[in-house]
C-alpha positions as CSV (number, residue, x, y, z in Angstrom):
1,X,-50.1,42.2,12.0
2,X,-50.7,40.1,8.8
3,X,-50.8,37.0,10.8
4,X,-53.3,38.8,13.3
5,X,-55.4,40.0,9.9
6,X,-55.7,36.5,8.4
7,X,-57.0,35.1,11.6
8,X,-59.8,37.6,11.9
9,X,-60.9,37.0,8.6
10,X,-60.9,33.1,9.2
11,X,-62.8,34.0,12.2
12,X,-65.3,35.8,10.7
13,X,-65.9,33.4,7.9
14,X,-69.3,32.2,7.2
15,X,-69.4,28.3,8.5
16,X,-71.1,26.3,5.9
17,X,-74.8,25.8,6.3
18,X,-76.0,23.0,7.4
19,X,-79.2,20.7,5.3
20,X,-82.5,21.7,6.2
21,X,-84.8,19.3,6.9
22,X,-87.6,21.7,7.7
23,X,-90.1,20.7,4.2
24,X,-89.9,17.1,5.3
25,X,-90.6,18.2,8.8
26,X,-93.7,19.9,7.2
27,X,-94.7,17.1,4.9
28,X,-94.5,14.4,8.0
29,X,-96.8,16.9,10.1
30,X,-99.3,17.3,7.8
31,X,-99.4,13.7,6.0
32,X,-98.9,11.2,8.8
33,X,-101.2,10.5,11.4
34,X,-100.4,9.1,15.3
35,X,-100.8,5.4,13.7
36,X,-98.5,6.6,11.0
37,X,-100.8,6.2,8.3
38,X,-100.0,8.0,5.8
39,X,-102.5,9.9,3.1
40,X,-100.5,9.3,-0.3
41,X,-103.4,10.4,-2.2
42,X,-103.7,13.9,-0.8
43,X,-99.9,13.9,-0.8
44,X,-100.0,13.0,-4.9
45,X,-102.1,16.3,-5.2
46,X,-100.3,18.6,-3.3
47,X,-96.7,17.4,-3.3
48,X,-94.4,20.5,-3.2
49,X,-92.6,20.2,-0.4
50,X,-92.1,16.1,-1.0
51,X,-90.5,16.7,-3.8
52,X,-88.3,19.7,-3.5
53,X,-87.1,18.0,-0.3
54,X,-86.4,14.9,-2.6
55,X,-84.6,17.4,-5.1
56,X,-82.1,18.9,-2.8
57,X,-81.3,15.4,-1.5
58,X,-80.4,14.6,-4.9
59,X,-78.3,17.9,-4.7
60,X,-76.3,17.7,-1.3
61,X,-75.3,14.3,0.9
62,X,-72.8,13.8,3.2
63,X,-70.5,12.0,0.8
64,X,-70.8,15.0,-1.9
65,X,-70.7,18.1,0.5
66,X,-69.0,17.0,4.0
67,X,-68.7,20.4,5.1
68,X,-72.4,20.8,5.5
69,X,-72.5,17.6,7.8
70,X,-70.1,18.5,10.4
71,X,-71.1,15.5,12.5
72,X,-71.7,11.8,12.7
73,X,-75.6,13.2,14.5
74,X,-75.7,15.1,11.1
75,X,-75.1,12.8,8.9
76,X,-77.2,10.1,10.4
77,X,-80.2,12.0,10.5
78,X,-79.6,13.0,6.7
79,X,-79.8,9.5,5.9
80,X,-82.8,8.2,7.9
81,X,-84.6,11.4,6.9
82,X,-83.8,10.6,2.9
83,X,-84.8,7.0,3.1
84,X,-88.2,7.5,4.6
85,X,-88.8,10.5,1.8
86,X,-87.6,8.3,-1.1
87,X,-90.2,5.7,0.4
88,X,-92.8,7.8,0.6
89,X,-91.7,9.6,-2.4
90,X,-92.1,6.5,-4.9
91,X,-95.0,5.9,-3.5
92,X,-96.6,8.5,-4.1
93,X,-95.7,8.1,-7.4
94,X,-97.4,4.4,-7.5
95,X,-100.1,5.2,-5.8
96,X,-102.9,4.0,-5.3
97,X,-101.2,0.3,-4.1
98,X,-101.7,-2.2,-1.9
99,X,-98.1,-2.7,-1.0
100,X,-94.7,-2.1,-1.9
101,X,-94.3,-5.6,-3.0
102,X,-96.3,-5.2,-6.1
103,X,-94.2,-2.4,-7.2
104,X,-91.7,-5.0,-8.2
105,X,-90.6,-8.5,-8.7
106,X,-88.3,-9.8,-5.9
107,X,-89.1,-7.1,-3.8
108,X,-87.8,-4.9,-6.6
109,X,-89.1,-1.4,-5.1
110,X,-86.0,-1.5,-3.0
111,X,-83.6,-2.7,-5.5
112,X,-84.4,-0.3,-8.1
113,X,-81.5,2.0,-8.5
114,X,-83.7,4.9,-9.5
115,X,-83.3,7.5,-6.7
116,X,-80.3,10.3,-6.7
117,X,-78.5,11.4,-3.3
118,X,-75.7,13.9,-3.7
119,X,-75.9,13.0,-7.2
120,X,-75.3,9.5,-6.9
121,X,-78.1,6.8,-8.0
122,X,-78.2,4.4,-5.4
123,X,-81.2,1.9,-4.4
124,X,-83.0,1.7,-1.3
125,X,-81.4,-1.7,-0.2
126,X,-77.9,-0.3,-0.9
127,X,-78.9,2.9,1.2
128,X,-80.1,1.0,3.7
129,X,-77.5,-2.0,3.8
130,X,-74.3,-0.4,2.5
131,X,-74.7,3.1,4.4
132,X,-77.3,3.2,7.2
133,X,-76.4,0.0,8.9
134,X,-72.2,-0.3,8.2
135,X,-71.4,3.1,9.1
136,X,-73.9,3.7,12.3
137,X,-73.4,0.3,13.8
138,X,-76.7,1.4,15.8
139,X,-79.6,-1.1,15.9
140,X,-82.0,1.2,16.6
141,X,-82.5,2.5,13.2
142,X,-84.6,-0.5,12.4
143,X,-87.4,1.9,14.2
144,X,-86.4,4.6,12.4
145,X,-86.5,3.7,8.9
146,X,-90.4,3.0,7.2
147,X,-90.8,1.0,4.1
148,X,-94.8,1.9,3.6
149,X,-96.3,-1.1,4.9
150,X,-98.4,-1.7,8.1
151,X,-95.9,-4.1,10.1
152,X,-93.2,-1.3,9.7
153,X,-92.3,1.1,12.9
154,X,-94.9,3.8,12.7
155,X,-93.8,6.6,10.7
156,X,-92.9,9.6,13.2
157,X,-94.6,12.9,12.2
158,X,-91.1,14.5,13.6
159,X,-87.9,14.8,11.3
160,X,-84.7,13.6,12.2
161,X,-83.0,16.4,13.2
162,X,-78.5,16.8,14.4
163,X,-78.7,17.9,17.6
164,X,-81.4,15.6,18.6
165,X,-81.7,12.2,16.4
166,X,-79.7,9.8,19.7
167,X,-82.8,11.1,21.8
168,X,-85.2,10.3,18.6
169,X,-84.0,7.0,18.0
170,X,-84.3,5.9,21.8
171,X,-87.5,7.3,21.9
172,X,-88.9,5.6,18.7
173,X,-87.1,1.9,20.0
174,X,-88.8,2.4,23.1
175,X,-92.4,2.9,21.6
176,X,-91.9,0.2,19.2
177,X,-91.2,-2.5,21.8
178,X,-94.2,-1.4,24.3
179,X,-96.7,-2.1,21.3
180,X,-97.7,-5.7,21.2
181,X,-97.3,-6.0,17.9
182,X,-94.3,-5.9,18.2
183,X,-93.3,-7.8,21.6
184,X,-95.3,-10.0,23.4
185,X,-94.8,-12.0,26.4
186,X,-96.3,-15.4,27.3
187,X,-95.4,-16.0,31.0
188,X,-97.1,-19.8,30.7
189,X,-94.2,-21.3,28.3
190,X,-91.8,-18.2,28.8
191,X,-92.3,-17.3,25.0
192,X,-91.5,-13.8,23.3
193,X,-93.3,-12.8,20.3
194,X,-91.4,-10.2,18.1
195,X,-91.1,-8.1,15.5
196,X,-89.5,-9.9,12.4
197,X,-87.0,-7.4,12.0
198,X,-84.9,-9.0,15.1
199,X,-84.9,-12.3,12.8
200,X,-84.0,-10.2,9.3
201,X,-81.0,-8.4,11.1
202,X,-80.2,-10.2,14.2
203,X,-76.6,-9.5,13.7
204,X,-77.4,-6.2,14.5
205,X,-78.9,-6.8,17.5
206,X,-76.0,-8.7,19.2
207,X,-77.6,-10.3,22.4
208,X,-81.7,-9.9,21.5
209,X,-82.5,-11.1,25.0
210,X,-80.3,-8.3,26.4
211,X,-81.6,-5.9,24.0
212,X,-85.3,-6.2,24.4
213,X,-84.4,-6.0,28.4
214,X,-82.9,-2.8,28.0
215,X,-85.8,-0.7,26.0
216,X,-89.1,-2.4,26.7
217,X,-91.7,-1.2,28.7
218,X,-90.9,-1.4,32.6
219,X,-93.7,-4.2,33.1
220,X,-92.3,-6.6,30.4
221,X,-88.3,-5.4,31.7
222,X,-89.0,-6.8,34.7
223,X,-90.9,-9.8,33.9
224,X,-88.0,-10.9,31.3
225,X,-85.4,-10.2,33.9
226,X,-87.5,-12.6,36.6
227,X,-87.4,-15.1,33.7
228,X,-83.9,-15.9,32.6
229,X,-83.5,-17.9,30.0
230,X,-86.7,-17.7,27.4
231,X,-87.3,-18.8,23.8
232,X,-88.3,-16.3,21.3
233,X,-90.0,-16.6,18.0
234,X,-91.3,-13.9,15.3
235,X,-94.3,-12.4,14.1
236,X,-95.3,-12.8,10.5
237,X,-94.5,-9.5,8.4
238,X,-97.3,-7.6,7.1
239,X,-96.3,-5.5,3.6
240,X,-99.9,-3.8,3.3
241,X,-99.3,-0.2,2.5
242,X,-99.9,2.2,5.1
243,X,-101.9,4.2,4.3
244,X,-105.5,5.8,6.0
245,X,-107.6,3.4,8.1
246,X,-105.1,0.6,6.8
247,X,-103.9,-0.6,10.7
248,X,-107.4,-0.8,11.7
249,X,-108.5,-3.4,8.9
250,X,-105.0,-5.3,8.9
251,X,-105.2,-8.9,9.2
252,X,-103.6,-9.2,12.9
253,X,-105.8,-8.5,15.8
254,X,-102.7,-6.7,17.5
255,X,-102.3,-4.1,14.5
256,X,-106.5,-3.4,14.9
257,X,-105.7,-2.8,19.0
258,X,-103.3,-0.6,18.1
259,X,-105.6,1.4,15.8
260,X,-108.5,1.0,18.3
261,X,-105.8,2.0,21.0
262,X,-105.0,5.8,19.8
């Protein structure tokens, strides 16, 4: 009987709640637009939900409080939600800026070890390069993470969520590899044109060739799988801040078509 008893207690036991992302989810909807511009200077006046979504990720992470990240899915989208809300958090902050270089020497916006998760300062290169990338072995996070400026992925206006961030991230790769911006194809010398992030973490990538074949667009799968062998190069990076009617004034004509585009 006292056996039976305990286990219908355990039963019944409350299971730990898990983070909500739902403020973020709100602050993405109503800041970012479908070129993921985002408006930092309404966000500076009416930044509520920004900032007590920062203050319970300084609370809570899945280092300090496993229990309420029951799964790798949980975890993950804890971490790519926090690193795109300390962005925009600090610069908000900063703002009005033309880019997150000038908010420090040697790109020392994401060095600065002036942000709290689960009570633990950390910096948003150590976030990004001594969690994100180590522990998720998954490429596709480099469309999933936003550092503020124009040649980033385009902020989504959806927060990561558990039970759907492997959908999320395919879905964000995808879309960043049909915009020419970020790939483009020269069938004359058999040239691809990317993004610079395949150059800044190539590791990550393992075969490039094999990886843009598997998540471009259907038009440019098939025309790299008729090609074989091609050369690729990389697309200058762009660190202008993202913010309103940014894309559509940026120096590259591919980041204007893309603003004329949507």
């Amino acid at each position: 009987m006292m056996r039976f008893g305990w286990a219908v207690l355990l039963a019944a036991a409350p299971l730990a709640a898990q983070f909500d992302h739902s403020a973020w989810d709100r602050v993405l909807k109503k800041s970012t637009n479908v070129l993921g511009e985002v408006d930092y200077g309404a966000l500076k006046k009416d930044r509520k939900d920004l900032d007590d979504y920062v203050r319970r990720l300084s609370e809570m992470s899945p280092d300090s409080k496993k229990d309420a990240f029951p799964t790798r899915e949980a975890a993950l989208a804890y971490w790519l939600n926090a690193y795109n809300a300390l962005v925009m958090r600090a610069v908000v902050d900063a703002y009005p800026t033309k880019s997150v270089r000038d908010l420090g020497l040697l790109y020392g916006f994401f060095r600065r070890k002036d942000h709290t998760l689960g009570g633990t300062k950390i910096s948003l290169l150590a976030l990004e390069n001594d969690i994100i990338r180590p522990r998720f072995n998954d490429a596709r996070i480099h469309f999933a993470i936003v550092c503020a400026s124009i040649s980033c992925p385009l902020l989504d206006r959806e927060a990561f969520q558990p039970d759907t961030v492997d959908t999320h991230l395919d879905r964000l790769t995808r879309r960043f590899l049909t915009e020419r911006r970020n790939l483009l194809l020269d069938p004359a010398s058999k040239t691809v044109t990317v993004s610079a992030l395949f150059d800044w973490y190539k590791k990550d990538y393992g075969d490039v060739r094999a990886f843009l074949k598997k998540y471009a667009g259907e038009e440019d799968r098939r025309t790299l799988g008729s090609w074989g062998e091609f050369r690729i190069k990389h697309f200058d990076y762009d660190w202008s801040i993202n913010d309103p009617g940014s894309r559509a004034k940026a120096k590259s004509p591919l980041e204007r078509e893309l603003a004329g585009g949507r």
